[in-house]
Every structure is written in structure tokens, then in C-alpha cells.
C-alpha positions in Angstrom: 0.0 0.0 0.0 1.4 3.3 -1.1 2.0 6.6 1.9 -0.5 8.8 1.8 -0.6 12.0 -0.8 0.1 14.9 1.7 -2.2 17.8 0.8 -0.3 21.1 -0.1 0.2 23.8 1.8 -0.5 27.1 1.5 1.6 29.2 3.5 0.7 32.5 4.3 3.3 36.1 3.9 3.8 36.5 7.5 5.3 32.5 7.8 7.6 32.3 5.0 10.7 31.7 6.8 8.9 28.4 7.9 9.0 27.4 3.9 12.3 26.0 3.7 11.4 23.8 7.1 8.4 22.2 5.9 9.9 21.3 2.8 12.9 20.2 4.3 10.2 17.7 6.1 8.2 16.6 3.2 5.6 19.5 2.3 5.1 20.6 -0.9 4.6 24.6 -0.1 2.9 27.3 -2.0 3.1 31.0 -0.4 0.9 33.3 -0.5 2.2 36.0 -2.9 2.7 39.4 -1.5 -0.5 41.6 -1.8 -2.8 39.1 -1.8 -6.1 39.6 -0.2 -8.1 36.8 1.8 -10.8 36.7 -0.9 -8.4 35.5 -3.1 -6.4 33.8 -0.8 -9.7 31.8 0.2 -10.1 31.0 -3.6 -7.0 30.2 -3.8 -6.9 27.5 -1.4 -10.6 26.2 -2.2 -9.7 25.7 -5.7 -6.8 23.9 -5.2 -7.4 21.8 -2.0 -5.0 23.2 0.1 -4.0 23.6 3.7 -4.1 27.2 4.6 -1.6 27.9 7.5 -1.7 30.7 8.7 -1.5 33.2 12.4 -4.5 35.1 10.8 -7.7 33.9 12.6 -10.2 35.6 10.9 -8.7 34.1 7.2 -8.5 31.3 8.9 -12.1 31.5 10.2 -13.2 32.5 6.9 -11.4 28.6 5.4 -12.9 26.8 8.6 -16.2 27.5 7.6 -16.3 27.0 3.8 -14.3 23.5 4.7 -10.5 24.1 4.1 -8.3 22.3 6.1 -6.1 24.8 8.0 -3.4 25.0 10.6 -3.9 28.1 13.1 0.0 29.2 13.8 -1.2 32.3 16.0 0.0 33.4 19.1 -2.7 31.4 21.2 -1.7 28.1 18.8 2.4 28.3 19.6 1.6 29.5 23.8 0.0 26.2 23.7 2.6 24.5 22.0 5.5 25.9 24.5 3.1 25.4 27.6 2.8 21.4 26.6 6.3 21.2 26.1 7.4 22.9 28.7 5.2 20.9 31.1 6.6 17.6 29.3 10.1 18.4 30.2 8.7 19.6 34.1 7.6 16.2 34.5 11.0 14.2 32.9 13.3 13.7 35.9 16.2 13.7 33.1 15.4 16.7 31.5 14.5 18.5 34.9 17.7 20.3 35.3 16.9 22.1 31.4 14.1 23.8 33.3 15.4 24.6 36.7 15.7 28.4 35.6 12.2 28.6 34.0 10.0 27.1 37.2 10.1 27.7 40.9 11.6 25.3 43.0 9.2 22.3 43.9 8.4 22.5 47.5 9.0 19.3 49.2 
């Protein structure tokens, strides 16, 4: 049985320096080009099945309800992301010293 086809994504302006990454890892990429509005950036996307990832949560919004897939990348989306791992390396006895400086000190 053949992988998967992984969708492609369309990367919006304010993420391009994550282009080079997600290819790196497998993504086909598309960016949005400079300009752009959402209407057309909605189009876009609809027409050509893609993943719209993006920090914009109203163009996001906008996908979400018309049924694009999309990834949210906004600050709420990556506080969540550093909380989890943050927490994960809390609760590793090996990794505890790596956080020493960024909790209190457990009280006993």
C-alpha cells in the first residue's frame, strides 16, 4: 500500500521563513504571494485543495467554515505548544535540570 498523498500547503506572507522547514520535512509549499487579499487567498486555497496555514484567525475563520483544512500558527496556537512542552520536560526527571531556571523550586 502506497503513503498517503500529503495535501499542499498554502503558506501564508507572515510564515515564510517556515517554507524552507516544511519542505525540508516533506511539504510541498505554496506561499501566498505578497499583496494578496483573503478573498483571493480563500479562492485560492478552495480551488486547489489546500492547507491554509496561517496566524490570521479571521482568514482562517473564513477557510474553517467553507471547509479548508487549515493549521492556526497564531499566538494562542504556539503559547499552547511551549506550555505542553514545557510541562513535558517539568515532569522528565532527566530533562528537569533544562528547566530549573524557568520554574520555581518544587516544594517538598
Amino acid at each position: 500500500m502506497s503513503p498517503p498523498v500529503k495535501p499542499t500547503v498554502l503558506l501564508d506572507e507572515p510564515l515564510f521563513g517556515l517554507e524552507e522547514y516544511l519542505r525540508d520535512l516533506g511539504w510541498k509549499i505554496v506561499k501566498v504571494p505578497p499583496s494578496v487579499s483573503d478573498d483571493e487567498v480563500v479562492n485560492i486555497a478552495k480551488k486547489n485543495a489546500y492547507v491554509v496555514v496561517s496566524p490570521d484567525r479571521k482568514l482562517l475563520s473564513r477557510c474553517r467554515v467553507i471547509g479548508i483544512q487549515i493549521v492556526d500558527v497564531g499566538f494562542e496556537a504556539l503559547a499552547r505548544i511551549v506550555h505542553e512542552t514545557l510541562e513535558k520536560k517539568c515532569q522528565d526527571p532527566i530533562l528537569d535540570g533544562f528547566v530549573q531556571d524557568l520554574v520555581p523550586p518544587r516544594s517538598s
